[in-house]
Every structure is written in C-alpha cells, then in structure tokens.
C-alpha positions as CSV (number, residue, x, y, z in Angstrom):
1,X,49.9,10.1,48.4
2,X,52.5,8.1,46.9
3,X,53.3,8.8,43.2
4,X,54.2,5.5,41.3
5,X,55.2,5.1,37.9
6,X,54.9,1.1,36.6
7,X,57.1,0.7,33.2
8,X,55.1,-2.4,31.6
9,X,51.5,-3.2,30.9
10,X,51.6,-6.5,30.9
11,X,50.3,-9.2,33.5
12,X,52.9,-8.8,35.6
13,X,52.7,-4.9,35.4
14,X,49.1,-4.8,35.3
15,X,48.7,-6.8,38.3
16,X,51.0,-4.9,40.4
17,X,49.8,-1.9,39.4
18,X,45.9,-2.9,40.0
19,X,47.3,-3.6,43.5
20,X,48.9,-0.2,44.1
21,X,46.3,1.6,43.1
22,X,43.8,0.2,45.0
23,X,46.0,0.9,48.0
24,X,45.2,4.4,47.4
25,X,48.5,4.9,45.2
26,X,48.4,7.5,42.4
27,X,49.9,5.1,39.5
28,X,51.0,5.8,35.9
29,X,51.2,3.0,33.7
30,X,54.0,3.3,30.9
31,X,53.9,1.1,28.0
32,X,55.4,1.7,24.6
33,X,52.5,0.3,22.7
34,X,49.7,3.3,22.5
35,X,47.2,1.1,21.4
36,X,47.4,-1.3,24.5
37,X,47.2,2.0,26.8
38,X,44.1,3.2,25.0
39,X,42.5,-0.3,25.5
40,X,43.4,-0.4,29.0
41,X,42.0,3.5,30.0
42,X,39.2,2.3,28.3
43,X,37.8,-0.8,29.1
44,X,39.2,-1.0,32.7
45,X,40.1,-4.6,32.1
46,X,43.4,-6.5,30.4
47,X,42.5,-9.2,28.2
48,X,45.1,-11.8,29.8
49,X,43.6,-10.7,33.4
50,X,39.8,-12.0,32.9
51,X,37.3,-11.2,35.6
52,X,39.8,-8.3,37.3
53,X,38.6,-4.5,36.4
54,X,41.2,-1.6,36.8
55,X,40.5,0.9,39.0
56,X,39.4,4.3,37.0
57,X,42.3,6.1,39.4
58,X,45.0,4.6,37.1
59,X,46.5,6.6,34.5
60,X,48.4,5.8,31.3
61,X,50.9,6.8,29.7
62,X,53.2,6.0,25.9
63,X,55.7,9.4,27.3
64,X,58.5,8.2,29.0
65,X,59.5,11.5,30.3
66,X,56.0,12.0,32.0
67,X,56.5,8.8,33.3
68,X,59.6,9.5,35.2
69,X,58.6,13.0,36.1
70,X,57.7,13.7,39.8
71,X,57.2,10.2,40.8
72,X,58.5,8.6,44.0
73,X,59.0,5.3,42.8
74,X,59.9,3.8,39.9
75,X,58.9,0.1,39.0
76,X,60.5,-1.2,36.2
77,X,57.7,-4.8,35.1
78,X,59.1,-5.0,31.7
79,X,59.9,-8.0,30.3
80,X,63.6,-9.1,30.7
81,X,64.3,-8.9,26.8
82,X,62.9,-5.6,27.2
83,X,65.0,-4.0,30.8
84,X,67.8,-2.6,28.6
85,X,66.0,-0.6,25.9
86,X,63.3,0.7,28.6
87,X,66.1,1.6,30.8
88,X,68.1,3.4,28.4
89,X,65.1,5.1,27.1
90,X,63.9,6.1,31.1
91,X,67.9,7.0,31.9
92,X,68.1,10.6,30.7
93,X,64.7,11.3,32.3
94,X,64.8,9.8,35.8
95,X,66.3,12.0,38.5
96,X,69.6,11.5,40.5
97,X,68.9,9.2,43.6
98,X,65.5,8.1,42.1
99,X,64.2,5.0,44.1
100,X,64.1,2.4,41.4
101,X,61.7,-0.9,42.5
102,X,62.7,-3.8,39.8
103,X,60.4,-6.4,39.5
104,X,61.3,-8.0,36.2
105,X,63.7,-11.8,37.0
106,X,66.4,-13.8,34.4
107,X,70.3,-12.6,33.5
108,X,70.7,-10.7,30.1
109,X,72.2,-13.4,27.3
110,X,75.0,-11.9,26.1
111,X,76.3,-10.1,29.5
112,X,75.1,-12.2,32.6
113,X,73.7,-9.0,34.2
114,X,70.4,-9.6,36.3
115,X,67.9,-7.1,35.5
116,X,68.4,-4.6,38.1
117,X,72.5,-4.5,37.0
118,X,71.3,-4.1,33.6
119,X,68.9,-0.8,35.1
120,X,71.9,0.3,37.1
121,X,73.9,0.1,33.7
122,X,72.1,2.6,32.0
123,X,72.0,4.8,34.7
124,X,75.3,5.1,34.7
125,X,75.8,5.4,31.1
126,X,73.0,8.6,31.4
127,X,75.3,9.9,34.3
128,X,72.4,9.1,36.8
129,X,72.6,7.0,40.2
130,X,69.5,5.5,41.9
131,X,69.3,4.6,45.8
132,X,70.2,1.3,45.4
133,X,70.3,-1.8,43.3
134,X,67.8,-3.6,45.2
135,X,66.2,-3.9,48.5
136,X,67.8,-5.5,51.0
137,X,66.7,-6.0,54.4
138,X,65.5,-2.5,56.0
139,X,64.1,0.6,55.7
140,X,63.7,0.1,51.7
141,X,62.8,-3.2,51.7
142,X,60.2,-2.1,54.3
143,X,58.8,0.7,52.4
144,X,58.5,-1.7,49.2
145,X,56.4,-4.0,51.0
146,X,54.3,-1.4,52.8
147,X,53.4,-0.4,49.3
148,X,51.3,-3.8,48.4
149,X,50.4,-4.4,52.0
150,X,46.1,-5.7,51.8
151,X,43.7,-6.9,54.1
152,X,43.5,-10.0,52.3
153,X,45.0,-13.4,54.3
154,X,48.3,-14.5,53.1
155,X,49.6,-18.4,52.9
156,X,52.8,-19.0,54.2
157,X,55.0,-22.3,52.9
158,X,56.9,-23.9,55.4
C-alpha cells in the first residue's frame, strides 16, 4: 500500500487527501495546528468541506518528523505563504531522493521562486535532493495521477 504523507489540512489538503485515502492509500495528515488535527480525527468532517466525512483510515499528525518518516510520497498542500517555513521545517527529516508531489500554486514575493523551487530550496540548504522538481510527462507524472485515479466520470474542456 502506498504510504502518503499530505503537509496541510486545509481544503485543498483535506480534499486531496479524502481522495487518496479512499483509493486505498495509507495517508498522514500533517498540520502545525494540534487543535485542527484533533478536530479533524474526531469528527471525520472539516468545517469548510460541508456534507464530505473523512474516512476513519486517515491519520494525523502535528510531528513533522513522523510525517516524513517511511512515506513514499510527499505532498506538500500548504499554503504558498506557508511552502518555505514547512519546507525548512520537513528538510532535515525527509530522505535523500524522496519523491516530493507539490500541489500548492503562486511565486514567493520577495524571490520570484514558484513553490516547488522554493521546496527544492530548502532541500538543498538541509543537504537533501528529491527526484525531481515536478512532474513532467512520464513515468512520475503517471504514477501522480494513478494515485487520484476514481471511478467517477470526468468533464473534459475543449
């Protein structure tokens, strides 16, 4: 079973990670905020997300380092203000060639970085290298995509 860490327990985070989990992934949530974790493990639901209950599967977590341990993917759903703190928090924790799925969109302010340069960043500054900056068309872009893969109909814009 794939082991999947989200970093973020937002909308955006929760969603994703509702998704993954009910495609039979084993998924950690990661949140710096304790109090939204316990809410989360124990009502099942996020208040922004009515009407959608989490699967009971999911598991949370406010320890980075348990969050990065033993996981095969990474997905970083933090808010853009928050890519650089989370990622230099993660850094020293996540293993050398860790696949690293970024999620989060916009350029940092002050350096123009997008947020998977500003993940790559602090990598490097921990000494650490994922396997790759993003997905581009192939093998890891297909494995992404496997990953939230449902039964469900999709619309396609011409």
């Amino acid at each position: 079973m794939t082991k999947i860490a989200v970093f973020g327990a937002g909308t955006w985070g929760i969603a994703l990670a509702r998704l993954l989990a009910a495609n039979g992934r084993d998924v950690t949530v990661w949140s710096a905020i304790p109090a939204e974790l316990k809410s989360l493990s124990t009502t099942h639901r996020h208040p922004n997300l009515p009407g959608m209950e989490l699967p009971a599967a999911m598991h949370y977590t406010a320890d980075i380092a348990e969050a990065c341990t033993g996981r095969d993917i990474l997905l970083f759903a933090v808010p853009s203000p928050f890519v650089r703190a989370t990622a230099k928090k993660a850094a020293p924790h996540i293993p050398e060639g860790q696949l690293i799925v970024d999620v989060a969109k916009g350029v940092e302010d002050k350096t123009l970085m997008t947020m998977s340069e500003i993940i790559e960043d602090e990598l490097a500054k921990a000494g650490r290298k994922a396997r790759g900056r993003q997905c581009r068309r192939g093998r890891r872009q297909n494995r992404a995509e496997g990953l939230y893969h449902t039964d469900l109909p999709r619309l396609h814009q011409r």
